[in-house]
N, C-alpha and C positions, 0 to 999 in steps of 0.2 A: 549471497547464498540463498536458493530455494530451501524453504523449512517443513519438512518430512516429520508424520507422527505415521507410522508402525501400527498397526491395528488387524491383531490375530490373535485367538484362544490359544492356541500354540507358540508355548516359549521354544523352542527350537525350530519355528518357523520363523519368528521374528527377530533371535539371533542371529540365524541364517542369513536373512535379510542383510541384519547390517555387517556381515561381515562376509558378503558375496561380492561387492565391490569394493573400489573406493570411490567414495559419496563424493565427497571432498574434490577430487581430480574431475567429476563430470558437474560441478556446481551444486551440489547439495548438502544440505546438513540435517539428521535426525537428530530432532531436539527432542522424541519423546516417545513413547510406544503406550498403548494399552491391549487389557485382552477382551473387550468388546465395547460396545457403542456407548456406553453407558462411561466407561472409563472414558474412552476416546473425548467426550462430549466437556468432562469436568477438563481433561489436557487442552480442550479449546477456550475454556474460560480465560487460562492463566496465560497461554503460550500465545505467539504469531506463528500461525502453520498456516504455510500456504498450500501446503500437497497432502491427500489423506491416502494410504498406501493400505486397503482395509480387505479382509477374508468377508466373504459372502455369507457362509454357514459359521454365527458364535452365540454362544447362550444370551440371556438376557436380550441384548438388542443388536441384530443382524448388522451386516452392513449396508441390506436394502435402508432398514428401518433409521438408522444412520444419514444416508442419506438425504433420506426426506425429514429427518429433522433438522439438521444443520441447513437445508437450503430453505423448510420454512420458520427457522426460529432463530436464525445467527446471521446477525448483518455482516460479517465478515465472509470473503468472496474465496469460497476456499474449493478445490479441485480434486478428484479424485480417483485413485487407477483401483480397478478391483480383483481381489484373487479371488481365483474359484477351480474346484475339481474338473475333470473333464463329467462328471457325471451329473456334473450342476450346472449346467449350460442354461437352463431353462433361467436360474437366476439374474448367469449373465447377463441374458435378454433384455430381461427386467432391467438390468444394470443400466444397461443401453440405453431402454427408452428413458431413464432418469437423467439421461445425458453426463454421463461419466465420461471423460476422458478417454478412457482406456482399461482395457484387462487382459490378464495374464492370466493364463492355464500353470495348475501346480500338476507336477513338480517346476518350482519356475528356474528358469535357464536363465543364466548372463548375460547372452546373448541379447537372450530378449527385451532384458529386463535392460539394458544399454540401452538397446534401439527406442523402448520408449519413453525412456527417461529425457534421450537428447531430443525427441520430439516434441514430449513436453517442455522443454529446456528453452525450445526457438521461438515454442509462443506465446511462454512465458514473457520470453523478453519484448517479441514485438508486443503483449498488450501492456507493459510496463511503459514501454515507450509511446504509445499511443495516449496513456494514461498522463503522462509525463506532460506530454508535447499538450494533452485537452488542460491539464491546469496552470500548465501556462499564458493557454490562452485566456482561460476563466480568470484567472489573477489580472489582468489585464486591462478586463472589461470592470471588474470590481474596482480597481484603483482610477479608471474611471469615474464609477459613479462615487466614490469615496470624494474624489475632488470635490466634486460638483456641491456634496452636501456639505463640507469643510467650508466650499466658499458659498454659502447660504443656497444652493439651488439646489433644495432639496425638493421632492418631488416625493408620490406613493409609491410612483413603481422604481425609483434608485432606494430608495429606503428600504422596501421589501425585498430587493434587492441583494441589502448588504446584509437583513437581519439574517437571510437565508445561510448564510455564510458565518455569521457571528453571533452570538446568541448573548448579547452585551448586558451587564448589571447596570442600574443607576449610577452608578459609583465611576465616572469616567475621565480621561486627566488625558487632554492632546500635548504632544511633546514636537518640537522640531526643530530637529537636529542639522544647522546650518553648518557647512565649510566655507569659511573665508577666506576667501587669497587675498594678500595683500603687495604692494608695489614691489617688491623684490621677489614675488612669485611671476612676473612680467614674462618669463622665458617659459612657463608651463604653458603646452598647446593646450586650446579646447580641448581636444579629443582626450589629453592625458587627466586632466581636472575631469569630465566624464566619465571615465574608465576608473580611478580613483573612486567617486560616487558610487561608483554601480558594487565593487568592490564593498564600500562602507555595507549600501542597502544589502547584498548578498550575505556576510558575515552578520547581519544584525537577522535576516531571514533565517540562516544558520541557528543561532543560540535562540530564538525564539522557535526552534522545534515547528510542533503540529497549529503554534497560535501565528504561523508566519504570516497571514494574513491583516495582521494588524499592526505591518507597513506597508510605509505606502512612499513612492520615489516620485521629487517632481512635484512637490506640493505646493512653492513658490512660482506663482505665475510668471515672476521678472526671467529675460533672458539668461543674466549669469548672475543665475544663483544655483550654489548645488547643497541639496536638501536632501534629507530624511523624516517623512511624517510618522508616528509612532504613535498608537492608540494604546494608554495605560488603565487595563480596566482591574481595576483590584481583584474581583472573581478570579 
């Protein structure tokens, strides 16, 4: 689900909002609403919002003002469609060159508000998948250089490397996690004892969340062996 925060001085425009569609059926969820930039800004501390759905004209801080803080003080890559009157166009503009997504003219239509939702919706997912498909390649090249330094060939530029990646304590404990077949596993193909492994390292990537990085598959240089390398950094 795309995650939606609501951002208008007006509670029955942001009502409105969320009960103009259903979110839910076009892939989205509103996780939050505020009534200006200022709120909006503390709802970005706590939450994961990928989509800010914000009015143009709100006291304290606009949704110009909005924008240009979140895009220079929030490392999180967050998007944004904007409302505005037809007699504030002038903002929109603004809006525009700030590289927003998109904007809607109030009174806003379903219609419309569909249309650029499932717009947003397509490129969302193709940068999700592009995002997807570049760390895996980046994981890749890292398990790499991870080998390389495991088997003493460590170097400046793989080190720096992996620190870019890891930001590791002193405190560090290598683990590795063999599977052994043994003579009455005779009838298991290669290919199945591989597909197994990959299996282990994926579920072990799994439960280790955002620190997945610190396996590594394939760490036994012998033909059959199948391994998981596991960096246990107390931090």
């Amino acid at each position: 689900m795309i995650k939606v925060l609501i951002v208008d001085d007006e509670p029955f425009i942001r009502q409105g909002l969320k009960i103009l569609i259903n979110w839910e059926q076009y892939g989205y969820e509103i996780v939050g609403e505020a009534s200006n930039g200022l709120e909006a800004i503390k709802e970005l501390e706590t939450k994961e919002i990928d989509l800010i759905i914000a009015d143009i004209k709100m006291p304290e801080m606009n949704g110009l003002e909005l924008i240009e803080y979140v895009r220079g003080n929030m490392l999180k890559e967050v998007k944004f469609i904007v409302l505005s009157g037809y007699y504030e166009f002038e903002y929109a503009k603004k809006a525009i060159k700030c590289n927003v997504t998109d904007y809607i003219l109030k009174p806003i239509q379903k219609d419309e508000l569909i249309k650029v939702l499932c717009t947003f919706k397509d490129e969302y997912i193709k940068r999700e998948e592009l995002y997807a498909a570049q760390k895996i390649k980046d994981k890749v090249v890292y398990d790499g250089y991870l080998n390389e330094v495991i088997h003493g060939k460590s170097n400046n530029f793989n080190l720096e490397y992996i620190k870019n990646y890891n930001n590791f304590s002193d405190e560090l404990r290598y683990i590795i996690v063999e599977i052994n077949y043994h003579n009455e596993c005779e009838s298991i193909s290669e290919d199945e004892k591989r597909k197994e492994q990959q299996i282990f390292y994926s579920n072990m990537a799994l439960w280790l969340g955002d620190n997945y990085y610190n396996s590594v598959i394939n760490i036994n240089q012998y033909t059959e062996s199948y391994d998981i390398g596991f960096i246990y950094d107390k931090d």
